[in-house]
PyMOL Python script that loads the backbone (N, CA, C, O; Angstrom):
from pymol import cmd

cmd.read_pdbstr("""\
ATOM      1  N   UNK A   1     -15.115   6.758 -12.772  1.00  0.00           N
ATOM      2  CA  UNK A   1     -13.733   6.395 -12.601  1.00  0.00           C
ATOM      3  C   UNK A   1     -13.480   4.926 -12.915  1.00  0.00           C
ATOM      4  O   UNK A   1     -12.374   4.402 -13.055  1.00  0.00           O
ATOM      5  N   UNK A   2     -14.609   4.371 -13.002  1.00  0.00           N
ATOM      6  CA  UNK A   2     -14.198   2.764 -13.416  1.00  0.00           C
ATOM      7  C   UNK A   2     -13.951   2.421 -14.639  1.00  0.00           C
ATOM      8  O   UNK A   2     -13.829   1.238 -14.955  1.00  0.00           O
ATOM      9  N   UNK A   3     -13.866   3.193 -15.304  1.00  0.00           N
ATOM     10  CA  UNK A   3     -13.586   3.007 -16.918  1.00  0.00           C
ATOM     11  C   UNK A   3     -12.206   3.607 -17.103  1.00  0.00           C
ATOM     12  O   UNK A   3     -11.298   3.074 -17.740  1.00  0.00           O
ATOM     13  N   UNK A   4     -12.150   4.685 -16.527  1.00  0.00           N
ATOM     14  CA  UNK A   4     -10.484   5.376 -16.604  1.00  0.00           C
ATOM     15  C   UNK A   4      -9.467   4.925 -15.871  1.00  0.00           C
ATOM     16  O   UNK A   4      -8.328   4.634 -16.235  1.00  0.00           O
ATOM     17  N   UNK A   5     -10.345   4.854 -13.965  1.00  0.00           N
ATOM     18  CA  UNK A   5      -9.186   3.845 -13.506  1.00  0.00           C
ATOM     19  C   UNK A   5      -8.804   5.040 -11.980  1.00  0.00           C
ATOM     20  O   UNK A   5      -9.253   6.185 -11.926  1.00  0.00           O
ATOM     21  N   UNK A   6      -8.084   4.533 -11.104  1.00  0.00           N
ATOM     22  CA  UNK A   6      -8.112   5.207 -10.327  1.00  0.00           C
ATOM     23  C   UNK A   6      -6.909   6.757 -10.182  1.00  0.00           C
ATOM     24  O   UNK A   6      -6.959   7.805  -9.537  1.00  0.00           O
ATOM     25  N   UNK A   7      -5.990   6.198 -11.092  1.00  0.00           N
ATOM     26  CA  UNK A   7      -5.461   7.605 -11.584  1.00  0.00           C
ATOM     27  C   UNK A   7      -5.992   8.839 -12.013  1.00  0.00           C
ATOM     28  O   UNK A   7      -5.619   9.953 -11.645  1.00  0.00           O
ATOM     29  N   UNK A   8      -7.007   8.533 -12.923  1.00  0.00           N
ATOM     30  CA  UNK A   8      -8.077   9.597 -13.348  1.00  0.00           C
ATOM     31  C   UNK A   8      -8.498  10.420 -12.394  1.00  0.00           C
ATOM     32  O   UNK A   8      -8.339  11.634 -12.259  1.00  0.00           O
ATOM     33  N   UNK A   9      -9.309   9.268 -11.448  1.00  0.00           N
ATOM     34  CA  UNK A   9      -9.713   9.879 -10.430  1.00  0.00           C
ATOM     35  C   UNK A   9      -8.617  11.029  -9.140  1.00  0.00           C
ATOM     36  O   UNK A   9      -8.837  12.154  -8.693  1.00  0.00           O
ATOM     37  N   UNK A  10      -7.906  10.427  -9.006  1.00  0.00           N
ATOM     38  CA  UNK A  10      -6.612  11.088  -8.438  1.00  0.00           C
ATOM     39  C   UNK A  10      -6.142  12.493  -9.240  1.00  0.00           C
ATOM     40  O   UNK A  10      -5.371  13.350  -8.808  1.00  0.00           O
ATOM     41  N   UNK A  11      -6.704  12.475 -10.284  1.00  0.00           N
ATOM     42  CA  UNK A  11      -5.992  13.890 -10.787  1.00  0.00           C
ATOM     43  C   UNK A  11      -6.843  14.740 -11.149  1.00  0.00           C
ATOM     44  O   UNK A  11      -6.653  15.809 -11.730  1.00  0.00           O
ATOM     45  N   UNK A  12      -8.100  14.116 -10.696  1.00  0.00           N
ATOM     46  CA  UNK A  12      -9.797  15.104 -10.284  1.00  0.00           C
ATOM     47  C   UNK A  12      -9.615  16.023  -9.051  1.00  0.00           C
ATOM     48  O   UNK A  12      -9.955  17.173  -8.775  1.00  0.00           O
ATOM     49  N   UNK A  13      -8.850  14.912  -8.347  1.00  0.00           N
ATOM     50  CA  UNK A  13      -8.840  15.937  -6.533  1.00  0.00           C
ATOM     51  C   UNK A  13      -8.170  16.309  -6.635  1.00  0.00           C
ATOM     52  O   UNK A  13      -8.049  17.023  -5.639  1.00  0.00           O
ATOM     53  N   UNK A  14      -7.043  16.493  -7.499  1.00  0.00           N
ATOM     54  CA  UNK A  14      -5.651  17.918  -7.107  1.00  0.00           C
ATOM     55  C   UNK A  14      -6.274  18.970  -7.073  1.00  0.00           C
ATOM     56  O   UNK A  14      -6.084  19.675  -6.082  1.00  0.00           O
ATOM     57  N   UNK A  15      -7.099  19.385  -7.984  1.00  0.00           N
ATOM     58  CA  UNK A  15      -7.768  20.896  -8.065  1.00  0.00           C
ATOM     59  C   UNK A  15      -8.369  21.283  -7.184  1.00  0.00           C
ATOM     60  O   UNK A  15      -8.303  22.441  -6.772  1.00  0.00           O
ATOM     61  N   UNK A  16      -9.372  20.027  -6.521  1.00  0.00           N
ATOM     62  CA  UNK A  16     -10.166  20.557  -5.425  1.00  0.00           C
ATOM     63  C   UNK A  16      -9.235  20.945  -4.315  1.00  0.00           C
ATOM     64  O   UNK A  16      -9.273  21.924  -3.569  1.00  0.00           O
ATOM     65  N   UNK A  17      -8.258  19.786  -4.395  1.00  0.00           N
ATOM     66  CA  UNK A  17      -7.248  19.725  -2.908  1.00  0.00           C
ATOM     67  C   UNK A  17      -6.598  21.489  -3.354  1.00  0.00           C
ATOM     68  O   UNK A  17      -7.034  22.512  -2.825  1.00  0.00           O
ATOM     69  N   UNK A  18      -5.881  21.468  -4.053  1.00  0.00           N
ATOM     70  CA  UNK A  18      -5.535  22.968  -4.546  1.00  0.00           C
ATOM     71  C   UNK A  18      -6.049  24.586  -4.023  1.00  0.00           C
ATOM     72  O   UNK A  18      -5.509  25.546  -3.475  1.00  0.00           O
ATOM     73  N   UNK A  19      -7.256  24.285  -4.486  1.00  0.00           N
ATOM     74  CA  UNK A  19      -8.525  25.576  -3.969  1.00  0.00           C
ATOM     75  C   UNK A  19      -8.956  25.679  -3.041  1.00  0.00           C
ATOM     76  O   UNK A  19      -9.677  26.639  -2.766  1.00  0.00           O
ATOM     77  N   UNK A  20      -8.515  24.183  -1.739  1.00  0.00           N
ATOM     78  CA  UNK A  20      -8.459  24.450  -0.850  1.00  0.00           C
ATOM     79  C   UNK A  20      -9.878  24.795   0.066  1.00  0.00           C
ATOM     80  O   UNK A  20      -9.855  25.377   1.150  1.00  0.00           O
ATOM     81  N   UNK A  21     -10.880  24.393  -0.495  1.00  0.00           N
ATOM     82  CA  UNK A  21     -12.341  24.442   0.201  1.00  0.00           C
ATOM     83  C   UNK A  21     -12.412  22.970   1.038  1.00  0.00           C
ATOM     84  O   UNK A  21     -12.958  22.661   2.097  1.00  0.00           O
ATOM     85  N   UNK A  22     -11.713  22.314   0.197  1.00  0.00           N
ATOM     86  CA  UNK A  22     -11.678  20.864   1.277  1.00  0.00           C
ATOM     87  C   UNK A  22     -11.067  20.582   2.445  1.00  0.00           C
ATOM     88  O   UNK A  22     -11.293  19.705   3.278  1.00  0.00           O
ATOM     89  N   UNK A  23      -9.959  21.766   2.374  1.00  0.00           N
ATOM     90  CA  UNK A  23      -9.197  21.297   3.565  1.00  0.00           C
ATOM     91  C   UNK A  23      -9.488  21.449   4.532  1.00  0.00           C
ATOM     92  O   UNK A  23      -9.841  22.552   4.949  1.00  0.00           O
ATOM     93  N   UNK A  24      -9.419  19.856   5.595  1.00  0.00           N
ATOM     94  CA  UNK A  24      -9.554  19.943   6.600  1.00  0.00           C
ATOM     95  C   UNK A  24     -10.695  19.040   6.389  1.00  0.00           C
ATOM     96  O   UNK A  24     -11.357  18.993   7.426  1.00  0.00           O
ATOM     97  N   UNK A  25     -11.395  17.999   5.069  1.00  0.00           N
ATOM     98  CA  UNK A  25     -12.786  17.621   5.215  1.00  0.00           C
ATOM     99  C   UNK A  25     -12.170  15.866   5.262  1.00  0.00           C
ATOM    100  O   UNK A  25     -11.346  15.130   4.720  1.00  0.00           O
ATOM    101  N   UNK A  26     -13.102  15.869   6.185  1.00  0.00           N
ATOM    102  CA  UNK A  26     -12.659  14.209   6.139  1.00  0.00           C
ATOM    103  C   UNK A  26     -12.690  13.431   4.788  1.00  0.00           C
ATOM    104  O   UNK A  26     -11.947  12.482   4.537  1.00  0.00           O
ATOM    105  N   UNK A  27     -13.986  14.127   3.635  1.00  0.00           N
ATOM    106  CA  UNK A  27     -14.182  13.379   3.003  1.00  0.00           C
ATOM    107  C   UNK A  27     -13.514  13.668   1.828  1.00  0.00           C
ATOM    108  O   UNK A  27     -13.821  12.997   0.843  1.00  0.00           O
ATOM    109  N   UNK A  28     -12.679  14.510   1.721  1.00  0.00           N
ATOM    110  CA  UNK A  28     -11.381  14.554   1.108  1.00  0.00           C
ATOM    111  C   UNK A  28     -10.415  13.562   1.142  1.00  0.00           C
ATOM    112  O   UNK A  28     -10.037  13.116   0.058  1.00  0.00           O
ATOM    113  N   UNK A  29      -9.977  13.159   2.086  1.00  0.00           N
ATOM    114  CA  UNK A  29      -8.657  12.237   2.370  1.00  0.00           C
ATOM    115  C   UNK A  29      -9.696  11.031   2.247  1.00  0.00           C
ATOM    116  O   UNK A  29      -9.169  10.296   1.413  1.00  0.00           O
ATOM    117  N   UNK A  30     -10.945  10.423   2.660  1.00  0.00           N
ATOM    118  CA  UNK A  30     -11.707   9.306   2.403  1.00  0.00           C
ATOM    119  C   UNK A  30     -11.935   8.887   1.194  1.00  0.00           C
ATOM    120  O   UNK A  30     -12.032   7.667   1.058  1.00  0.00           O
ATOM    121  N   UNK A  31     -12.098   9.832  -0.116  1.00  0.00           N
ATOM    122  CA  UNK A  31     -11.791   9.703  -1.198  1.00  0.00           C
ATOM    123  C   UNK A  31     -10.498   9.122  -1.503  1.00  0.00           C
ATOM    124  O   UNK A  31     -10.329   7.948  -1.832  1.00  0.00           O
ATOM    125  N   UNK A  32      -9.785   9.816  -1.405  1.00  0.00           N
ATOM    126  CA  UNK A  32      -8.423  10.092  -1.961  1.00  0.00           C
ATOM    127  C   UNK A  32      -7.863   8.477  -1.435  1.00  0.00           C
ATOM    128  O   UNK A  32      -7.316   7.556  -2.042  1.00  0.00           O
ATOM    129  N   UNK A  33      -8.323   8.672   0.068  1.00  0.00           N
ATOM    130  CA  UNK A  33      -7.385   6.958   0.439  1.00  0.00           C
ATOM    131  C   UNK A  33      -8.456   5.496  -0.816  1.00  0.00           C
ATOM    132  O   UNK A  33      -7.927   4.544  -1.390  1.00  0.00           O
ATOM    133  N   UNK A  34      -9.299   5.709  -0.830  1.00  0.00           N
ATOM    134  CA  UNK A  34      -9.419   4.565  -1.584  1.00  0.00           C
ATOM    135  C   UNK A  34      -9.074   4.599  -2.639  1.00  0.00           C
ATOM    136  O   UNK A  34      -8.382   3.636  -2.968  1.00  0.00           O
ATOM    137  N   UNK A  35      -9.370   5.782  -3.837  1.00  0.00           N
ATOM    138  CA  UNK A  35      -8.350   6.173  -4.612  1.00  0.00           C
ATOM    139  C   UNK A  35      -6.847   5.625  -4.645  1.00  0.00           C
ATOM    140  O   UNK A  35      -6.496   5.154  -5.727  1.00  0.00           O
ATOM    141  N   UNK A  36      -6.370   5.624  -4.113  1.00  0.00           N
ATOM    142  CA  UNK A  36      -5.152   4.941  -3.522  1.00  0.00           C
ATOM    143  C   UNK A  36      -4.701   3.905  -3.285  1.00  0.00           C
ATOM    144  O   UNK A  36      -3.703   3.286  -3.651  1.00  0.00           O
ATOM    145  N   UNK A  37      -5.676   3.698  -2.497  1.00  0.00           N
ATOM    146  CA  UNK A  37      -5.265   1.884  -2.560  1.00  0.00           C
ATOM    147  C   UNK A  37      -5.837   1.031  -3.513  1.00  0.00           C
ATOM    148  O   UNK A  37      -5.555  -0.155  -3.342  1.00  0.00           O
ATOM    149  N   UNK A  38      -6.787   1.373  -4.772  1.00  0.00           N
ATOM    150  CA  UNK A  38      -7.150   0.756  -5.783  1.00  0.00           C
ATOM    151  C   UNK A  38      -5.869   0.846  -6.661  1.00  0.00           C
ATOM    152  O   UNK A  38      -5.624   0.057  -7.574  1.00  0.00           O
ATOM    153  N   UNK A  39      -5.035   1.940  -6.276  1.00  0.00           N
ATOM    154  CA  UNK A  39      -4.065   2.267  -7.351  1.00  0.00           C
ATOM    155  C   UNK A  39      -2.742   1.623  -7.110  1.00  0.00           C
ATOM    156  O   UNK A  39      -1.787   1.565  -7.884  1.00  0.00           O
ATOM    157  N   UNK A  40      -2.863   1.111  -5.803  1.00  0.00           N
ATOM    158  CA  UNK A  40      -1.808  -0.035  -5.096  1.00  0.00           C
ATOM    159  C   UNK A  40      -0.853   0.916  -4.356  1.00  0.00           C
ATOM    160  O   UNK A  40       0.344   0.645  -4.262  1.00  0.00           O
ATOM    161  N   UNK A  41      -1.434   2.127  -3.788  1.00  0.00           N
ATOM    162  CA  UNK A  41      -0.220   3.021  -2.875  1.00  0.00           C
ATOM    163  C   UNK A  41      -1.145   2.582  -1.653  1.00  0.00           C
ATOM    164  O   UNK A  41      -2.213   3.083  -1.302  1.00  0.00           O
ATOM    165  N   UNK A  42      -0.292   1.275  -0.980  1.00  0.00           N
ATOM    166  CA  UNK A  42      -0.609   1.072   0.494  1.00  0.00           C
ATOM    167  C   UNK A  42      -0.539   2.371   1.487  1.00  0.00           C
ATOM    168  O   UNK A  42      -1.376   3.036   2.099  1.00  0.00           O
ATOM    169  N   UNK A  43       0.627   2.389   1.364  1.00  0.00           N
ATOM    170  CA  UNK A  43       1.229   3.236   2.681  1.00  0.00           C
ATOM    171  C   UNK A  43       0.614   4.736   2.294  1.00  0.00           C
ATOM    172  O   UNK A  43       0.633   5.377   3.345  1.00  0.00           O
ATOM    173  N   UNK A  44       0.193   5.382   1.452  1.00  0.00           N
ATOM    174  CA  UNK A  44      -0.372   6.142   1.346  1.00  0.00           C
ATOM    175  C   UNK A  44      -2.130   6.343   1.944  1.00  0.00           C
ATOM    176  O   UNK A  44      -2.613   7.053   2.826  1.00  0.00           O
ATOM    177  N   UNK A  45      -2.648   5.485   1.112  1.00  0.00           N
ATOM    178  CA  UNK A  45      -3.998   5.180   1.343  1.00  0.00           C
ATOM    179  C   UNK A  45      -4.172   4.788   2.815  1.00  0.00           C
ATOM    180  O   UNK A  45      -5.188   5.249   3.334  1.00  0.00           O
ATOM    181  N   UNK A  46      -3.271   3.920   3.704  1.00  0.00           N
ATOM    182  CA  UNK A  46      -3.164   4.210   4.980  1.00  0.00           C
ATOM    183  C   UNK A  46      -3.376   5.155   5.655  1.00  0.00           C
ATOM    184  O   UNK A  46      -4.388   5.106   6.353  1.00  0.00           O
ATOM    185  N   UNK A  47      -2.451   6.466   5.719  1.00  0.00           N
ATOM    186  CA  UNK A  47      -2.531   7.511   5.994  1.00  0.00           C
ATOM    187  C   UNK A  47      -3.487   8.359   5.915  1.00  0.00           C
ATOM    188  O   UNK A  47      -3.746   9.089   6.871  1.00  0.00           O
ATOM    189  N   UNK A  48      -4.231   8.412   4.672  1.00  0.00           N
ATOM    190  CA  UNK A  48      -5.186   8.954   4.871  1.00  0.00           C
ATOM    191  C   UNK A  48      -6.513   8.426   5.042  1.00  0.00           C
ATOM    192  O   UNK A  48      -7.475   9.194   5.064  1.00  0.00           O
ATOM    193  N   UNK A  49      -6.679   6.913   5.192  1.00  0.00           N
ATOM    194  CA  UNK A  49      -7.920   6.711   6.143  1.00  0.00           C
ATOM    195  C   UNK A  49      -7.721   6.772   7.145  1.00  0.00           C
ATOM    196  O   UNK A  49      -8.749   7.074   7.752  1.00  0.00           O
ATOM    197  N   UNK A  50      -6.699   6.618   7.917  1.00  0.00           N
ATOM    198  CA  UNK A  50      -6.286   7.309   9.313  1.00  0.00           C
ATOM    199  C   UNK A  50      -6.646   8.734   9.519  1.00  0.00           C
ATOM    200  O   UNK A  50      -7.323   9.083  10.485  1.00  0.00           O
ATOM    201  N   UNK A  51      -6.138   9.682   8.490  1.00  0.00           N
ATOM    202  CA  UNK A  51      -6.393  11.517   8.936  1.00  0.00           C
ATOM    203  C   UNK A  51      -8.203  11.362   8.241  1.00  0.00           C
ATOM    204  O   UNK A  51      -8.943  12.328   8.426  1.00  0.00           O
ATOM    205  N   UNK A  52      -8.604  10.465   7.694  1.00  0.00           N
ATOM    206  CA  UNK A  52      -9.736  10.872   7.512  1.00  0.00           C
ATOM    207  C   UNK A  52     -11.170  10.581   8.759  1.00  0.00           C
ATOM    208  O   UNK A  52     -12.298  11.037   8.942  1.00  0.00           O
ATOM    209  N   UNK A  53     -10.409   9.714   9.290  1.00  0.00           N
ATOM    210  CA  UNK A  53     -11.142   8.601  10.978  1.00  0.00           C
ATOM    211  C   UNK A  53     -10.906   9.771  11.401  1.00  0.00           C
ATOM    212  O   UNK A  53     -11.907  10.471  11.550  1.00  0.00           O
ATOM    213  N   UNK A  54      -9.740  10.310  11.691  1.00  0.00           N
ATOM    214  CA  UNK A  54      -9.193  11.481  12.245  1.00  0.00           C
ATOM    215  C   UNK A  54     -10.431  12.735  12.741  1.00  0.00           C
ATOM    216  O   UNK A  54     -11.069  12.856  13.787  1.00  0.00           O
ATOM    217  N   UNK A  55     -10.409  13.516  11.525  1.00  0.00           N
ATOM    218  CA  UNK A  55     -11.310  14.418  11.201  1.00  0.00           C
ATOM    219  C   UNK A  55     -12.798  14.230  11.195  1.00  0.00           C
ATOM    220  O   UNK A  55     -13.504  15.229  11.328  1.00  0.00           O
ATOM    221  N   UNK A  56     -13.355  13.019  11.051  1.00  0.00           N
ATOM    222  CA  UNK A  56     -14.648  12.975  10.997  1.00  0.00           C
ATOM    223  C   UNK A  56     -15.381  12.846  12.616  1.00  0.00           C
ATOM    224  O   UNK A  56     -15.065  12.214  13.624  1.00  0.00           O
ATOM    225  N   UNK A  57     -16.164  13.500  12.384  1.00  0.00           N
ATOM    226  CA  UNK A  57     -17.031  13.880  14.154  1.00  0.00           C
ATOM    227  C   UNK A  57     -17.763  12.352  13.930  1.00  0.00           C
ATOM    228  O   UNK A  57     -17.843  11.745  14.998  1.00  0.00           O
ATOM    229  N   UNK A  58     -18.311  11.614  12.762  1.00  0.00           N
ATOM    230  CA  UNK A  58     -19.138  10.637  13.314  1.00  0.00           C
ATOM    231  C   UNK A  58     -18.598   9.108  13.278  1.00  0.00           C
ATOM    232  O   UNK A  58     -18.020   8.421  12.436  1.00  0.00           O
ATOM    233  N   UNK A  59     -18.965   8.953  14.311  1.00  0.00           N
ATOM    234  CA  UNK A  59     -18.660   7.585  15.227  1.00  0.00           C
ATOM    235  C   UNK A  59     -18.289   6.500  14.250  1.00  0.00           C
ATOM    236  O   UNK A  59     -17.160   6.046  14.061  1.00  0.00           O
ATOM    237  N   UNK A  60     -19.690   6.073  13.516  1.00  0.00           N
ATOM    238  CA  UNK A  60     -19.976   5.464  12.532  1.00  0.00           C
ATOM    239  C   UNK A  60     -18.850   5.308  11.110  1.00  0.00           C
ATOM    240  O   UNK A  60     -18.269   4.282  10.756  1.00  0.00           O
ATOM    241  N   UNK A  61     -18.776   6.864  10.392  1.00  0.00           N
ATOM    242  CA  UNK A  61     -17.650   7.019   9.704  1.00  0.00           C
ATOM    243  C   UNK A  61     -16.248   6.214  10.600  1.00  0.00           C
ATOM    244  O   UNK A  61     -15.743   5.092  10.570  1.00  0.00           O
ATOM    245  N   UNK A  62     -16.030   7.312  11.255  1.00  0.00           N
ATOM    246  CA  UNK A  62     -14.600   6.928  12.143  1.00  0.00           C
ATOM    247  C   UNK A  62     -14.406   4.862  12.140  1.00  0.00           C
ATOM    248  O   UNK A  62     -13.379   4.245  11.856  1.00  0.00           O
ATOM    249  N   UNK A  63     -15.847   4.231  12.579  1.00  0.00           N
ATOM    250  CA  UNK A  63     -15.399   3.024  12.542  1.00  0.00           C
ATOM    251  C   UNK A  63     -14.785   2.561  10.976  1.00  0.00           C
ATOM    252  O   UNK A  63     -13.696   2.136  10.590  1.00  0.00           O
ATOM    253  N   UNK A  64     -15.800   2.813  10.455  1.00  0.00           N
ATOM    254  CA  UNK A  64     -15.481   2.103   8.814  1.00  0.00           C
ATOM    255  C   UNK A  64     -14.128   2.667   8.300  1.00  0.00           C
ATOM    256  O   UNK A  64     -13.413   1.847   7.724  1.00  0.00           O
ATOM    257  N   UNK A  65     -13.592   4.138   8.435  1.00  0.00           N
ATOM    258  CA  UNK A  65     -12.226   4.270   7.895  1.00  0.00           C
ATOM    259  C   UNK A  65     -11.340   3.542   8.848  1.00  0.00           C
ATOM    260  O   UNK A  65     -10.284   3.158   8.345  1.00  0.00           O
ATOM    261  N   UNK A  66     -11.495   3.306   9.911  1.00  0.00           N
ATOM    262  CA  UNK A  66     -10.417   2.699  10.708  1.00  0.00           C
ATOM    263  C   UNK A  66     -10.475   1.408  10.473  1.00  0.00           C
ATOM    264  O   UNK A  66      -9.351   0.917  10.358  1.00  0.00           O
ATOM    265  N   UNK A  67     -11.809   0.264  10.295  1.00  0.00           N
ATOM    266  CA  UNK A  67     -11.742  -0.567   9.704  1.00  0.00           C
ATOM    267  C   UNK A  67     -10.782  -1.159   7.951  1.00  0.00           C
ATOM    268  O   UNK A  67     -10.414  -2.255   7.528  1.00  0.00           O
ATOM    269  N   UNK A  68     -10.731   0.001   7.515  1.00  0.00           N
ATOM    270  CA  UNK A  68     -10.219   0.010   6.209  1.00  0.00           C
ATOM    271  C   UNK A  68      -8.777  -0.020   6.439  1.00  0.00           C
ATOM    272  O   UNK A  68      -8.105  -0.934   5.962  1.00  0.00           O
ATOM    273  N   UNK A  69      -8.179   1.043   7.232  1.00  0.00           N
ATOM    274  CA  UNK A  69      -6.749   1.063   7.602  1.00  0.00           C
ATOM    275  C   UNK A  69      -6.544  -0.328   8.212  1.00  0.00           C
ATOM    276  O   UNK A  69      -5.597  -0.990   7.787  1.00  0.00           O
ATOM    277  N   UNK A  70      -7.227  -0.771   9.036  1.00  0.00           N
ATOM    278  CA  UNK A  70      -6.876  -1.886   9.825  1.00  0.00           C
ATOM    279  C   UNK A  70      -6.987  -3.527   8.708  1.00  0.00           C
ATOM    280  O   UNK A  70      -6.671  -4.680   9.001  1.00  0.00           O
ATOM    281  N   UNK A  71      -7.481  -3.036   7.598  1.00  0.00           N
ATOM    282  CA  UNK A  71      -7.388  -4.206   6.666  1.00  0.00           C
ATOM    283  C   UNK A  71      -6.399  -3.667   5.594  1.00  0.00           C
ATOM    284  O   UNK A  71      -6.131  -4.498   4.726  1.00  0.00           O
ATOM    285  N   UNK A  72      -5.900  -2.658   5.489  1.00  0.00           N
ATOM    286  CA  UNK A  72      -4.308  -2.419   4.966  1.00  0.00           C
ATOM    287  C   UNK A  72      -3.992  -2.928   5.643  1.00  0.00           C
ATOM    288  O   UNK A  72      -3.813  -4.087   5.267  1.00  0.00           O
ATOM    289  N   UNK A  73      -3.619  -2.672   7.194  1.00  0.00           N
ATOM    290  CA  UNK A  73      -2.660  -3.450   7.813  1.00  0.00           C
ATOM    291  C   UNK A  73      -2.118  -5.367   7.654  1.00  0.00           C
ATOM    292  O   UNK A  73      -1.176  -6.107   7.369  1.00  0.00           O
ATOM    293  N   UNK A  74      -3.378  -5.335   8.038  1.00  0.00           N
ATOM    294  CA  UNK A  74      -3.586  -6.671   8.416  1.00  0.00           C
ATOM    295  C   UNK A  74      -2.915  -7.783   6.732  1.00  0.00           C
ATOM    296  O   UNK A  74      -2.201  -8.785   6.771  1.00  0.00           O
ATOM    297  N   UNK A  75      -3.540  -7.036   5.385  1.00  0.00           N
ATOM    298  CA  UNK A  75      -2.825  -7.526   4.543  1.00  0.00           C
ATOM    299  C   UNK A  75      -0.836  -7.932   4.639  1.00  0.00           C
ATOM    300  O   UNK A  75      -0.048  -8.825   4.326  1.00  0.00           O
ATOM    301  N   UNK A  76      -0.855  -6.661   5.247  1.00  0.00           N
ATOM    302  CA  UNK A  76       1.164  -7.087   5.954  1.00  0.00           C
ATOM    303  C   UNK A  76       1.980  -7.378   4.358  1.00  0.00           C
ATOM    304  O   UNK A  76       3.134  -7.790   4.244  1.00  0.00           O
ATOM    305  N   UNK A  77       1.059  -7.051   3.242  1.00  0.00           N
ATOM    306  CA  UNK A  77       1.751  -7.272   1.852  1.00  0.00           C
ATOM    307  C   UNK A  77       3.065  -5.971   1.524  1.00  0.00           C
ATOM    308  O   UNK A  77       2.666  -4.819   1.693  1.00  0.00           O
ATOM    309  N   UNK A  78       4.176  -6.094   1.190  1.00  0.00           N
ATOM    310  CA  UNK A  78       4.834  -4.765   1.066  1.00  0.00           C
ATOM    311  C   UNK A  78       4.352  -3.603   0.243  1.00  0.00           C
ATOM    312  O   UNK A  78       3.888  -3.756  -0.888  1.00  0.00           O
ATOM    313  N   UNK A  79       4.446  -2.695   0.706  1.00  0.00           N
ATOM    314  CA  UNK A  79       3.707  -1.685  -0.091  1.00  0.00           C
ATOM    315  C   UNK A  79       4.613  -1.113  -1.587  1.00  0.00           C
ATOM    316  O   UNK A  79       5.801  -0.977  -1.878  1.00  0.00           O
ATOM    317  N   UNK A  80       3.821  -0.980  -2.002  1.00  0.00           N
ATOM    318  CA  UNK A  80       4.008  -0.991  -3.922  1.00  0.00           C
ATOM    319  C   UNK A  80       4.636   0.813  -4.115  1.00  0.00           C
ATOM    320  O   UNK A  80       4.302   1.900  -3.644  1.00  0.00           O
ATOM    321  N   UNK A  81       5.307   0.502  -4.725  1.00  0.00           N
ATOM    322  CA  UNK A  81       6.501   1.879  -5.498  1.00  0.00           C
ATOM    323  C   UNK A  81       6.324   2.554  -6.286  1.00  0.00           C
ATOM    324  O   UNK A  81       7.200   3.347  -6.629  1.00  0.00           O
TER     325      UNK A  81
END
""", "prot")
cmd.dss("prot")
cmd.show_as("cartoon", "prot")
cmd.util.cbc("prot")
cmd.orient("prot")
C-alpha cells in the first residue's frame, strides 16, 4: 500500500468488509482506522480505533488502539472533508 497510497488500501477492505467474515473482528476496524487517518479522515479513523479497543479481548491491543485515538484527539486539528 505504500506505493499506491492509502486509498488503495481502503478499497481492498470493502470486499472483505462485504463478505462479512470480518465482522465483528477488531482487526478489521484496526486496519481500516489507520487506513484512514493516513488518508486524513480524522473523525473517521477515530471511530474506529475506538470500536476496534472496543472489540479486542487483549489488554495490550486495547491500550495501543486507545493510545492512537487519544493522539487523534489530542492533535485538536479540524478534521479533513
Amino acid at each position: 500500500m505504500q506505493r499506491t497510497g492509502p486509498r488503495a488500501g481502503l478499497a481492498l477492505l470493502e470486499p472483505l468488509a462485504a463478505e462479512g467474515r470480518l465482522t465483528g473482528h477488531h482487526r478489521q476496524y484496526a486496519v481500516r482506522a489507520h487506513l484512514l487517518e493516513r488518508a486524513g479522515e480524522r473523525e473517521a479513523a477515530l471511530a474506529d480505533y475506538r470500536t476496534a479497543a472496543r472489540l479486542t479481548t487483549s489488554l495490550p491491543e486495547q491500550r495501543y488502539l486507545q493510545g492512537r485515538a487519544a493522539r487523534i484527539e489530542a492533535r485538536g486539528d479540524p478534521p479533513q472533508r
